[in-house]
C-alpha positions as CSV (number, residue, x, y, z in Angstrom):
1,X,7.1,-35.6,49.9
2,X,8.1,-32.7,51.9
3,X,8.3,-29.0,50.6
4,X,11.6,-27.5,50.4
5,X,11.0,-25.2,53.1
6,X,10.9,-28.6,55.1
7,X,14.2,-29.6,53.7
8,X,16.0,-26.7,55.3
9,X,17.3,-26.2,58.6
10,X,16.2,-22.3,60.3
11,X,13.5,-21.4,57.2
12,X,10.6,-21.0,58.6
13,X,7.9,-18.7,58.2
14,X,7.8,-18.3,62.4
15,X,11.0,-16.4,62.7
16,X,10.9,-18.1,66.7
17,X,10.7,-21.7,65.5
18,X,14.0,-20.7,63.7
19,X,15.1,-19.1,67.0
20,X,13.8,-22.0,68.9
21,X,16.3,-24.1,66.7
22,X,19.2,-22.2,66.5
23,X,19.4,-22.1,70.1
24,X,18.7,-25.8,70.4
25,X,21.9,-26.5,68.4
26,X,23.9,-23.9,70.3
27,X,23.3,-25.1,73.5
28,X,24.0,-28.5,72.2
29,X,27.8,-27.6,71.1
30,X,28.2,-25.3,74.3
31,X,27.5,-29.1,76.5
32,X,29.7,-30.4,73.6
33,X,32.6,-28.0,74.4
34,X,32.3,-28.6,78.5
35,X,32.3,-32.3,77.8
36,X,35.9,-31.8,75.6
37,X,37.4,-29.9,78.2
38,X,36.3,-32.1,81.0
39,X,38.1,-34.8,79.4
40,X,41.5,-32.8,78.5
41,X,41.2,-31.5,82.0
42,X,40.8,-34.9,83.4
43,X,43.7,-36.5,81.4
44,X,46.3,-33.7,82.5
45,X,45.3,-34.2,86.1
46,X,46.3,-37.5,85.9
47,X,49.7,-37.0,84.1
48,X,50.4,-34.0,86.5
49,X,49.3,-36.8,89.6
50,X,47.1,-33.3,90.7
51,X,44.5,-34.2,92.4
52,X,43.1,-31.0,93.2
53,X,42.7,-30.5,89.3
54,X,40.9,-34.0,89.3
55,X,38.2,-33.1,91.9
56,X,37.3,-29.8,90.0
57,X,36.2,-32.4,87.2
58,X,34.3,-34.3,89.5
59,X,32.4,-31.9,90.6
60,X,32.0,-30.2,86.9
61,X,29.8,-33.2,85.8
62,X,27.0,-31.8,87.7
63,X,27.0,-29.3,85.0
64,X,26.9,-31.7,82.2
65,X,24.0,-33.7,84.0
66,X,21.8,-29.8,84.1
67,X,22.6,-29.2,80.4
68,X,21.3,-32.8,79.8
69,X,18.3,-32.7,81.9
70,X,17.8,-28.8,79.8
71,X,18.4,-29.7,76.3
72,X,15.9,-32.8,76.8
73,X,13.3,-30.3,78.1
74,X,14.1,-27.7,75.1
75,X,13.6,-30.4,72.9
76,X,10.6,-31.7,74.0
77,X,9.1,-28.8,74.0
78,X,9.6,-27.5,71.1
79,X,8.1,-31.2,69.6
80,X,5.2,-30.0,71.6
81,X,5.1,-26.5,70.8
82,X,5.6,-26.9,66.7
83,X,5.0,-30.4,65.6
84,X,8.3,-30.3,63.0
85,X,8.7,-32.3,60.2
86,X,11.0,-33.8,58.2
87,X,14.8,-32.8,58.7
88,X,13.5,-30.7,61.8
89,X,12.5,-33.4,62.9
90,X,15.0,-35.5,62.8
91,X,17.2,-32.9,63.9
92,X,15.9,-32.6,67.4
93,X,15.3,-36.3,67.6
94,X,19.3,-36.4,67.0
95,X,19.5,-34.0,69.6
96,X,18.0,-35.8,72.5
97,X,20.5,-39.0,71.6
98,X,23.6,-37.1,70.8
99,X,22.6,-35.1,74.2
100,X,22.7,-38.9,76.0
101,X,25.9,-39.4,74.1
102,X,27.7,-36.2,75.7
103,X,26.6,-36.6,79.0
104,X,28.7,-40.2,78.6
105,X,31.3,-39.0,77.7
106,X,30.8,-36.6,81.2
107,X,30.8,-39.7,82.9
108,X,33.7,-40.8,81.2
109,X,35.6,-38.2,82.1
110,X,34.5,-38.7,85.9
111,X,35.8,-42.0,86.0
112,X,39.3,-40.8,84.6
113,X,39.3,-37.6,87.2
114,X,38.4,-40.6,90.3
115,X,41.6,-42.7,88.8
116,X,43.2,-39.7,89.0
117,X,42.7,-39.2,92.5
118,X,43.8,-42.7,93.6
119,X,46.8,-42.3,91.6
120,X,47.8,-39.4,93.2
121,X,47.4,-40.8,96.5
122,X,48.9,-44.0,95.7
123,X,51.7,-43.0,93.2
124,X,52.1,-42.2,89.6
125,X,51.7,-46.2,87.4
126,X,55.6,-47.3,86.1
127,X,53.4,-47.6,82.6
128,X,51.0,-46.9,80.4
129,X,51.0,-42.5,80.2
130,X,52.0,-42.4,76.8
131,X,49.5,-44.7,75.5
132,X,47.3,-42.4,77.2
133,X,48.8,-39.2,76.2
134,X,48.4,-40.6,72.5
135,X,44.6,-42.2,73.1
136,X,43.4,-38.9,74.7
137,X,44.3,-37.2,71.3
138,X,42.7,-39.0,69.5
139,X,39.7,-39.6,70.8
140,X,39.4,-35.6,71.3
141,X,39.7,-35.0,68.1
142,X,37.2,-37.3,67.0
143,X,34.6,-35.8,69.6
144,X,35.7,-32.4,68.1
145,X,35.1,-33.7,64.7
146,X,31.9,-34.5,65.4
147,X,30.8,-31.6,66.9
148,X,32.3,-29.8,64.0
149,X,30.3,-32.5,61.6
150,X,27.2,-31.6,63.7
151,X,27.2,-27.5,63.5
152,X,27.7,-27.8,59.7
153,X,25.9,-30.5,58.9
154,X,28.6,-32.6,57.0
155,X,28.0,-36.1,56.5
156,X,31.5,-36.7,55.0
157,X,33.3,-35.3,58.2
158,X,30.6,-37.5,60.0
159,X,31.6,-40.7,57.7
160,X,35.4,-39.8,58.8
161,X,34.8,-40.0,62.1
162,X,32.8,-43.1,62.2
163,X,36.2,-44.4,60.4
164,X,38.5,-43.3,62.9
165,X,36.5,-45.6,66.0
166,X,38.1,-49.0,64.4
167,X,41.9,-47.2,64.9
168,X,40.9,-45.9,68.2
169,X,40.0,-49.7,69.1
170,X,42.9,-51.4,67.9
171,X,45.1,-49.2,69.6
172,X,43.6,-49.4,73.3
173,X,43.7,-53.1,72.4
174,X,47.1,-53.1,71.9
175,X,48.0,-50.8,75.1
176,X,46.4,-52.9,77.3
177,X,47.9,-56.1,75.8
178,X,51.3,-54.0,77.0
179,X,50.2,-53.3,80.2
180,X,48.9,-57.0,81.2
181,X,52.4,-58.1,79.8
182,X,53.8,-56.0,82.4
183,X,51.5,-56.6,85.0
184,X,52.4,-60.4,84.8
185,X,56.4,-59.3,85.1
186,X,55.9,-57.3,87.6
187,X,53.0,-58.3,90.1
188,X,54.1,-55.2,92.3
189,X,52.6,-52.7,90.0
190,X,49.1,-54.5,89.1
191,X,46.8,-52.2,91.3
192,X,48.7,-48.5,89.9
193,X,48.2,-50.3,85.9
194,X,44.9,-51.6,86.5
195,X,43.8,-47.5,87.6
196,X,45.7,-46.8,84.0
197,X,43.9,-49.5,81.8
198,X,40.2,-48.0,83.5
199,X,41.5,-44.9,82.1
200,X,42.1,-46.4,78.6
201,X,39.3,-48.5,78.4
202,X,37.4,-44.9,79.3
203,X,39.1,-43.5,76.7
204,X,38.1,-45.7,73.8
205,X,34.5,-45.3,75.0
206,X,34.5,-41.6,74.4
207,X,36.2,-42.9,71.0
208,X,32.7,-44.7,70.6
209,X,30.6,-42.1,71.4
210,X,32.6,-39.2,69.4
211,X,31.3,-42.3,66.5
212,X,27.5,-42.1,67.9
213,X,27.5,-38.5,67.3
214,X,28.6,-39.1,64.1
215,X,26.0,-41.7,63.0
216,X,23.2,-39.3,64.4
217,X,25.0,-36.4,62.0
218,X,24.7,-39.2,59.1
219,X,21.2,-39.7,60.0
220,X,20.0,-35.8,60.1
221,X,21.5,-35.1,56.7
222,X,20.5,-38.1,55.2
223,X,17.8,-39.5,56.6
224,X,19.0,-42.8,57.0
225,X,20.1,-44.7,60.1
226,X,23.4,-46.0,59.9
227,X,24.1,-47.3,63.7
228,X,24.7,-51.0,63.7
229,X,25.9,-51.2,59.7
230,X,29.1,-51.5,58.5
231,X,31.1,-48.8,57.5
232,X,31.1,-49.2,54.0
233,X,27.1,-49.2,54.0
234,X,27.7,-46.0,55.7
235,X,29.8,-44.7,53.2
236,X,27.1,-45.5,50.1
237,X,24.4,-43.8,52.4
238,X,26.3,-40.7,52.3
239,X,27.6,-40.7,48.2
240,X,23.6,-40.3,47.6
């Protein structure tokens, strides 16, 4: 059974292993910030058709990818370094996923900022904006949520958001159900609201891994891993 000392994030004897964590967690939510606004910034580009805007995301990835690469070091290291132990350790294992989760979401929002690009070359889509417009706020907010979940270690938040992924589903489904219907009307416009259903189905994957982040919140606080169970086990897991 571990002590209470090992039960309690930043209460340590070694004033830098405290340090060593605390900054851990910080830099995680600064990458966890740059990944939120890469998103927004990559969703207005393409409503604005401003391409200009789009290739500043593009090339602001390279950033996630270093605070990836940097937060996988810092964690290793400090597995090295201290050997932690119980809800230490599970915190900095979280870390490295949750890290492998943001930079996704990075990528995600690279593949919106390129279809914003061709859209803006090509023409704004006749369709499909306002299912975007409502997706993007969604999803943000559940990223957000998350993060939030994450820096004060709520499992209830965490359950909320793992909640929220089923909505964020069933409404990309029905968007693009409404833009193939309108595809097949109107053949003219397939390749402008094909661009626009890569930029929703992009959008629900941040949706899923705002949920990852969630699971891994679930699992430091807990200590149990809820990824791949149903909701309602999820929800029992976090009553206890």
């Amino acid at each position: 059974m571990p002590n209470k000392k090992d039960d309690v994030y930043g209460d340590h004897i070694s004033h830098k292993f405290n340090d060593e964590l605390t900054e851990l967690k910080t830099q995680f939510l600064n990458m966890g910030g740059l990944v939120e606004s890469q998103v927004e910034r990559a969703v207005q580009a393409l409503v604005d058709g401003d391409g200009h805007q789009a290739e500043g995301v593009r090339a602001g990835d390279k950033k996630v990818d270093r605070m990836e690469v940097d937060l996988d070091e810092e964690a290793t290291l400090i597995i090295a370094r201290r050997q932690p132990t119980a809800r230490d350790l599970r915190l900095v294992i979280a870390v490295i996923k949750m890290v492998a989760d943001l930079e996704r979401v990075g990528d995600e929002a690279k593949k919106i900022a390129k279809m914003a690009i061709k859209l803006s070359e090509e023409g704004q889509a006749p369709r499909g904006y306002v299912e975007i417009r409502h997706i993007t706020t969604h999803v943000l907010s559940m990223l957000h949520d998350a993060l939030d979940a994450f820096a004060r270690l709520d499992s209830e938040q965490a359950l909320r958001v793992m909640k929220e992924d089923k909505r964020v589903d069933e409404e990309y489904q029905a968007a693009a159900r409404t833009l193939l219907t309108f595809m097949m009307e109107d053949t003219r416009n397939i390749s402008r609201c094909m661009s626009v259903m890569w930029v929703l189905r992009a959008l629900e994957r941040v949706g899923d891994h705002a949920c990852n982040i969630a699971e891994n919140v679930i699992f430091m606080v807990k200590g149990e891993d809820v990824r791949h169970t149903p909701v309602e086990e999820a929800e029992k897991v976090v009553g206890r």
